[in-house]
N, C-alpha and C positions, 0 to 999 in steps of 0.2 A: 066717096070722098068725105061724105058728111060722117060717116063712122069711122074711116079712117081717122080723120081729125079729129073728130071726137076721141077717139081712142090719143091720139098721140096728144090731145089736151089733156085729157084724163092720167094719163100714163108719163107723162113729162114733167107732173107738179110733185110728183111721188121721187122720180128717179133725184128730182133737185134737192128733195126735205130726207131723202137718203144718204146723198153726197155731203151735206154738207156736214151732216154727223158722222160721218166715219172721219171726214177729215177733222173735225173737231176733237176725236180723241187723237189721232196720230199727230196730228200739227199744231191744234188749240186755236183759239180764234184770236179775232183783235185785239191788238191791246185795250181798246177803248169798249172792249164788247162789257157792259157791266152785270149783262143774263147770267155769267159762269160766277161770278163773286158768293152767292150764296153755299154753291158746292165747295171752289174755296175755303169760305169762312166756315164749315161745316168740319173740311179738313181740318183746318186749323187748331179750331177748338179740341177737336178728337187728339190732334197730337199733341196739345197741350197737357190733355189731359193725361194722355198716358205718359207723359215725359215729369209733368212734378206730381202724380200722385204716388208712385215710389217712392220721391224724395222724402214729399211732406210727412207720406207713411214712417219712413225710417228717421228722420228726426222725430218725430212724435215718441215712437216707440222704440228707440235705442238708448243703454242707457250709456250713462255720461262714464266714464273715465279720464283722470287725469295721470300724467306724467311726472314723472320726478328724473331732475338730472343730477349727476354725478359725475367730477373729474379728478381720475388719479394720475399719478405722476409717480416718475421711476425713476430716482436720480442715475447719475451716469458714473458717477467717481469708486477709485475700486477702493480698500481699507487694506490697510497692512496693521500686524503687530508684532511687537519685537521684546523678548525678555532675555537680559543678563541673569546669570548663575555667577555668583561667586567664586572663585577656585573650580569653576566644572565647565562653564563654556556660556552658549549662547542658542537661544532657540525664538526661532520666529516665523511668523505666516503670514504670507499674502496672500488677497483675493483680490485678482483682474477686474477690470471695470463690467458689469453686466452684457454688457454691448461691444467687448470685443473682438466676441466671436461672432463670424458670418452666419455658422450653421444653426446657432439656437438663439431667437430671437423672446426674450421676456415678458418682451410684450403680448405675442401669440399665446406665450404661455401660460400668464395671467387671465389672456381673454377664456379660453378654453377651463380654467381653471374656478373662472367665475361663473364660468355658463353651468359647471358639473351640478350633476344631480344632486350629489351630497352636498352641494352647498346650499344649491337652494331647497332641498328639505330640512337643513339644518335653519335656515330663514323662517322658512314659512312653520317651521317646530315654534322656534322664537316668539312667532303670534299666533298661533294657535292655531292654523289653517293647515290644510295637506299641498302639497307640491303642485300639482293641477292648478288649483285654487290661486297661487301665488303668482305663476306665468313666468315665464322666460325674459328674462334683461337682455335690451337690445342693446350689444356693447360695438362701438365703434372704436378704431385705430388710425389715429393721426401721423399720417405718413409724415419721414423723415423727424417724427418728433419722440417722445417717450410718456406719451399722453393716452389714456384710456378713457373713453366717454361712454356712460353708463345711463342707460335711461327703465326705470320700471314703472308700471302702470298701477293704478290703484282707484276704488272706485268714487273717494274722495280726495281733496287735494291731501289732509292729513293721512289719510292712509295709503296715498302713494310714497309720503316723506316716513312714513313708519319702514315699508316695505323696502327704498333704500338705506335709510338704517341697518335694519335687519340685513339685509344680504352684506353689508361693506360690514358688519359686526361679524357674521358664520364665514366672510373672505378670510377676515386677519385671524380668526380663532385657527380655520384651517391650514395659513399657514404657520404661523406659530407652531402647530400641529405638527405639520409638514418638516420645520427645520428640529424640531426637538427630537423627531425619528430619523433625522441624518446625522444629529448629536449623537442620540446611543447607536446607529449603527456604526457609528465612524469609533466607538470609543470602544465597541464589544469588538470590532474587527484588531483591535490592537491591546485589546486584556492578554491574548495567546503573547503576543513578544514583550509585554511588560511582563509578566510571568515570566518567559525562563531570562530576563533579565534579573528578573530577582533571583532565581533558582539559581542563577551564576554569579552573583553577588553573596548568596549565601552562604554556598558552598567555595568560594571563596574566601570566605570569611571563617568559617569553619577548618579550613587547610592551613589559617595561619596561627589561631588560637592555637590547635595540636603542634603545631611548631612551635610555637612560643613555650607551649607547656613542657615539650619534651625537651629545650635546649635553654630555657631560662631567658630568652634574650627577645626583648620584646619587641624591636625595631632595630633598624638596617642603621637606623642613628646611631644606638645604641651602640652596637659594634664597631662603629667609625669612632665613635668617643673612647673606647675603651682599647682599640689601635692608637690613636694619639695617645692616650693617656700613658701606655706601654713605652713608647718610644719618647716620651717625655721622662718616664724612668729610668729609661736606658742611658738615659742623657744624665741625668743625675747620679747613677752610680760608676757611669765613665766620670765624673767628675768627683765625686768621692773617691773613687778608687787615684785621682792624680792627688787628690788632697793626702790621702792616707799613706799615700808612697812620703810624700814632704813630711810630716809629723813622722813618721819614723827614720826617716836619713836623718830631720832634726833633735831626736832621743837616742839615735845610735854616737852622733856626731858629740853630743855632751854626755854621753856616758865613757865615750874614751877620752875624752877630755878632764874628766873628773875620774876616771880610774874607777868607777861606781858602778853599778847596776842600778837600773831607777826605781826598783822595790828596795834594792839597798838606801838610797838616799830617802827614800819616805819612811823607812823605818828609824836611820838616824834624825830626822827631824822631828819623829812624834816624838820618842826619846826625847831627843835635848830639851824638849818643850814640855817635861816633865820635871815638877819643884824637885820632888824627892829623890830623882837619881842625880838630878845636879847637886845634888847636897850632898851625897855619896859619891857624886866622882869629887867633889871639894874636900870630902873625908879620906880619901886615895889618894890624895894629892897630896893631904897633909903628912899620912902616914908614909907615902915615897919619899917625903924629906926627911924625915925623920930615920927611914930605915939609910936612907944616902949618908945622911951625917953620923950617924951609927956607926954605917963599914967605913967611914974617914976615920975612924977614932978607934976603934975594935976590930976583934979578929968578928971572924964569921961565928964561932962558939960562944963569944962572951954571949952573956944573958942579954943587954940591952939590945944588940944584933936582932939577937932573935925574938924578944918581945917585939920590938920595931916589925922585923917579918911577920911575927903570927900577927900584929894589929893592920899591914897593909894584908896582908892574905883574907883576914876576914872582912875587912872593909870592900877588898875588890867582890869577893863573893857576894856580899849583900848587893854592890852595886852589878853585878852579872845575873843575880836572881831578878833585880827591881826592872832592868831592862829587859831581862825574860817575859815578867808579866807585863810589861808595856807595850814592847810590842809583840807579843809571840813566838816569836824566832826563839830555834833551839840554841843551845852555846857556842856553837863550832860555827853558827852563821854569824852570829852578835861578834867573834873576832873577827870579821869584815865591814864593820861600821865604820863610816868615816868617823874619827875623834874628834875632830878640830870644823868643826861645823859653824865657829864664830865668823864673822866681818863678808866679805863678798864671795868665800865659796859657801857660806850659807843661800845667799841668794842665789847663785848658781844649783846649790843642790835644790833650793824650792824650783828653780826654773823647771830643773831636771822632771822633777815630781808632774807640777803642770804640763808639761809639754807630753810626759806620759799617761796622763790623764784625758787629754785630751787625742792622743793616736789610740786610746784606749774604746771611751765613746765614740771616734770615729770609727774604728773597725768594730763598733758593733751595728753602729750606724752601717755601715757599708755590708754587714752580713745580715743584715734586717732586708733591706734594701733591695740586696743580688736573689735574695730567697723569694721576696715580690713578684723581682721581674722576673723570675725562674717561674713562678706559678701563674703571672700573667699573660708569658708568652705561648704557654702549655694551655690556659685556658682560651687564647688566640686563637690558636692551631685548631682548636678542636671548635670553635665557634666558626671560623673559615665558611664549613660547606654551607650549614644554619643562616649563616648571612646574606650566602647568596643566594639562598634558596627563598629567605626569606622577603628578598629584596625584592626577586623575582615574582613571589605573590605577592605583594603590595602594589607591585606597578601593576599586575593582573586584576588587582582590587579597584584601586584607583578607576582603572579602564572602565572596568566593569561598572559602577558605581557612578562615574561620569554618564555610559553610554544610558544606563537606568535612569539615570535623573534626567537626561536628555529626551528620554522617550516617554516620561510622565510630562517634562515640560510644553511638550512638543503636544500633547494632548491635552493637557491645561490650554496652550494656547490655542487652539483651535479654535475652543467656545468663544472666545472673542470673534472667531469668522462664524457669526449667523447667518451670513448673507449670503456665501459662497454661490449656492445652487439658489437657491430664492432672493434674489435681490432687495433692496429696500423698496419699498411701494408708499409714497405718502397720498392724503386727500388733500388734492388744491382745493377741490370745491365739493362743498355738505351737500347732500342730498334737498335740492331745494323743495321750495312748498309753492306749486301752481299752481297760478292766477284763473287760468282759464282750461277748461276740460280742451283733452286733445282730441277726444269721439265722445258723438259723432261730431266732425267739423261741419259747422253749418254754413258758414263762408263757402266752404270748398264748393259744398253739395247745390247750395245756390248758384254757385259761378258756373257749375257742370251742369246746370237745369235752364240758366240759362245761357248755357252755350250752346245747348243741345235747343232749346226753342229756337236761339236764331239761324241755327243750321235749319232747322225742319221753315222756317220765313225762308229763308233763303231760297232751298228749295220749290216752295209754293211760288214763289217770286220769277224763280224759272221757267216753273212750269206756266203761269201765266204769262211770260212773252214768249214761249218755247216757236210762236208760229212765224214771229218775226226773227228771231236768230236762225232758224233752219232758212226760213226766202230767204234771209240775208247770205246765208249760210252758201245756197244753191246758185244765185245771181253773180255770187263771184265768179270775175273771169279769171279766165286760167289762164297763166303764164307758160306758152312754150320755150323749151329752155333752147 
C-alpha cells in the first residue's frame, strides 16, 4: 500500500505537470496567466521584425522616381472645304467628325500610337538615352470623354518633365509624319487620272488647232458670225436689187419722155456748157439768116445765095467738129442731140443725167454686192462640216479641261483635310513637374507595415485568449431544431 501510494504519489504529480502542457499548447491558458507573456512578447518582436525590416530595407535602398502628368484632348467637330472655279464648276471636301464611327475609335488609336516603339526611341533619341532606359508611358482613356492621360517616370522631378516633353514632341513629329504619307499617297494614287486627264485635254487641243489650220476658222463663233453676216448681205442686195429696179423704171420713164437716151442727154449738156461751140452754134444761127433772107431775095445760083450757103456750111462744120471734140461722139450720133437744151427741159435733161448716174452706181453697187454674197455663201457651204466638227471638239475640250481642272482642284483641296484619318489631338495640360516622388511611396509602405503588425497583434491577441473562446466556444448549448 505504502509503495503503491508511493508510486501513485510519485506518478500522479508527473501525469498533472504533463496535462497541463499539452493543453496549454492546444487550448492556451488564462487569460490572467502572465507566465506565457514573455514567449508572447518574444513572438511579437520576431514578427516585427520580419514585417518592417523589408520595408525599412527598401525605402533606404530604392531609388526615388518621380512622375510627370500629361492630358490630351481630341476635339470632336468634323472640317469641310469648298472651292469655286470660275467658268469650270466647284470642288470640295469633307472630313466626318473623328468620332463618328463606331468601328474605329482615336482614342485607342493614339493610345497605341504613343505607346509604339518608334515613338518612344524617337523620345529617348531626343535625350540621349536608349528605349529601355526611357520606360513605357502609362496612358489612360477617359471613358465616354476624348481625353488621354499620360504619365512617365523620371528619376528627378526635371527629368520626368523633360521625358514628357520629349515623348508629346516624337508624338506630333510622328504624326505630322503620319498625315504627310497619307498626302503623297493620296496625291500619287491620283497623278495616273490627272495624267490622262491631261493626255485628253491635249490631244484635244491638238485636234482642233489642225482643224483651225486646215479650214481657216477658228471658233464655232466665228462661223455663226459669218452666217449672220451672209444673210445680212442677202438682205441688202434684196434691197438694192428693189432700189435698182425703181432707178431704172425711173431713167427709162424720162427717157421716153424726153425722146432722149441718157448718154444722149449727158452729152448735149456737156456740149451746151461749152463757151466755144455756143459761139458757133450763134455763128450758125447768124449765117441761117442770112442764107433765109438770101433765098427771099435770090434765085439759088445768084452768088449771095451761095456765099450765105458756103458761110452757114462752114460754120455748121466747125460747130460739128467743136462738138465732136467735146464730147466724143462720132457725127451721125451728134445729129441726135437734143438742140434746145435751154429753160426746164434742160433741167429735165440734167434730171435725166442724174437719175442715170445714179441706177449706174447702183448697179454696180448691186454687182459688187451679189458677187460677195455669191462667194460668201460658197465659202458657208464649205465651212458647214468644219463648224460642226469644230463645235463638237470645243465642247469635248471644254469637258475635258473642266473635268482636269476638277481633278487637280479636288486634290489641291484635300490638303486642306489633314485630319481625315488622324484627327486633331491638342495638349490641355503640359507635362507637369512633381512635387513628390512617386517610388518608393513611403506612406503606402508604412500604412502596409503597419497593417501587417496589427494583423500579426491581432493574431497574438487570439492566441492569448484562444482558451476562453474554445470553453466558451464548447459550453454552448445546443439548440434542437
Amino acid at each position: 500500500m505504502t509503495l503503491q501510494g508511493t508510486y501513485h504519489g510519485i506518478a500522479s504529480p508527473k501525469r498533472a505537470t504533463r496535462r497541463p502542457s499539452l493543453r496549454r499548447v492546444v487550448m492556451g491558458g488564462r487569460i490572467g496567466d502572465l507566465g506565457r507573456f514573455p514567449r508572447y512578447l518574444s513572438l511579437a518582436i520576431l514578427g516585427s521584425t520580419l514585417i518592417w525590416a523589408p520595408i525599412s530595407g527598401y525605402l533606404r535602398t530604392a531609388p526615388l522616381s518621380f512622375k510627370s502628368h500629361t492630358s490630351l484632348i481630341l476635339p470632336g467637330s468634323g472640317a469641310s472645304a469648298s472651292m469655286n472655279l470660275n467658268g469650270i464648276g466647284q470642288a470640295s471636301s469633307y472630313a466626318n467628325s473623328a468620332f463618328s464611327s463606331n468601328s474605329v475609335s482615336p482614342t485607342e488609336t493614339y493610345k497605341r500610337l504613343i505607346g509604339a516603339d518608334r515613338i518612344i526611341d524617337a523620345a529617348a533619341s531626343s535625350l540621349g538615352i536608349n528605349g529601355k532606359s526611357f520606360g513605357k508611358p502609362r496612358i489612360n482613356l477617359v471613358d465616354q470623354t476624348s481625353l488621354i492621360h499620360l504619365e512617365i517616370t523620371g528619376g528627378t522631378p526635371e527629368e520626368a518633365q523633360r521625358r514628357g516633353d520629349a515623348l508629346l514632341a516624337a508624338f506630333f513629329a510622328e504624326l505630322d509624319a503620319l498625315r504627310s504619307d497619307e498626302q503623297a499617297t493620296r496625291e500619287d494614287s491620283g497623278l495616273a487620272a490627272i495624267e490622262d486627264y491631261r493626255n485628253s485635254v491635249a490631244a484635244t487641243r491638238f485636234d482642233i488647232a489642225k482643224l483651225q489650220q486646215e479650214s481657216g476658222l477658228v471658233s464655232a463663233e466665228q462661223y455663226d458670225a459669218i452666217v449672220e453676216a451672209t444673210r445680212t448681205l442677202d438682205s441688202q442686195v434684196k434691197d438694192l436689187a428693189a432700189q435698182l429696179s425703181e432707178k431704172q423704171q425711173n431713167v427709162v420713164a424720162l427717157e421716153a419722155t424726153l425722146g432722149i437716151p441718157a448718154n444722149a442727154a449727158a452729152a448735149t449738156l456737156k456740149l451746151y456748157a461749152d463757151s466755144e461751140f455756143n459761139a458757133l452754134t450763134e455763128e450758125v444761127g447768124k449765117h441761117a439768116a442770112s442764107l433765109a433772107e438770101a433765098r427771099s431775095s435770090y434765085g439759088e445760083g445768084h452768088p449771095k445765095v451761095q456765099s450765105a450757103r458756103l458761110a452757114h456750111t462752114a460754120a455748121s462744120s466747125a460747130a460739128l467738129l467743136q462738138a465732136a471734140q467735146v464730147t466724143g461722139l462720132a457725127a451721125e450720133n451728134l445729129r441726135g442731140l437734143d438742140l434746145a437744151p435751154a429753160g426746164a427741159r434742160a433741167d429735165l435733161l440734167a434730171q435725166l443725167v442724174r437719175l442715170d448716174a445714179e441706177r449706174a452706181g447702183a448697179q454696180e453697187q448691186y454687182s459688187t454686192m451679189s458677187a460677195r454674197l455669191s462667194e460668201d455663201l460658197g465659202k458657208q457651204q464649205s465651212l458647214a462640216a468644219a463648224a460642226a466638227r469644230l463645235q463638237d471638239l470645243q465642247r469635248d475640250f471644254s469637258v475635258a479641261e473642266a473635268v482636269f481642272a476638277t481633278a487637280i482642284a479636288r486634290t489641291q483641296s484635300t490638303k486642306s483635310d489633314v485630319y481625315a484619318s488622324y484627327p486633331l489631338v491638342q495638349v490641355l495640360e503640359d507635362p507637369s513637374l512633381p512635387d513628390n516622388p512617386s517610388s518608393p511611396n513611403r506612406k503606402l509602405a508604412v500604412a502596409a507595415g503597419a497593417a501587417a503588425t496589427l494583423m500579426m497583434l491581432l493574431g497574438l491577441l487570439l492566441g492569448w485568449m484562444r482558451s476562453a473562446l474554445i470553453g466558451r466556444l464548447l459550453n454552448k448549448p445546443q439548440v434542437t431544431p
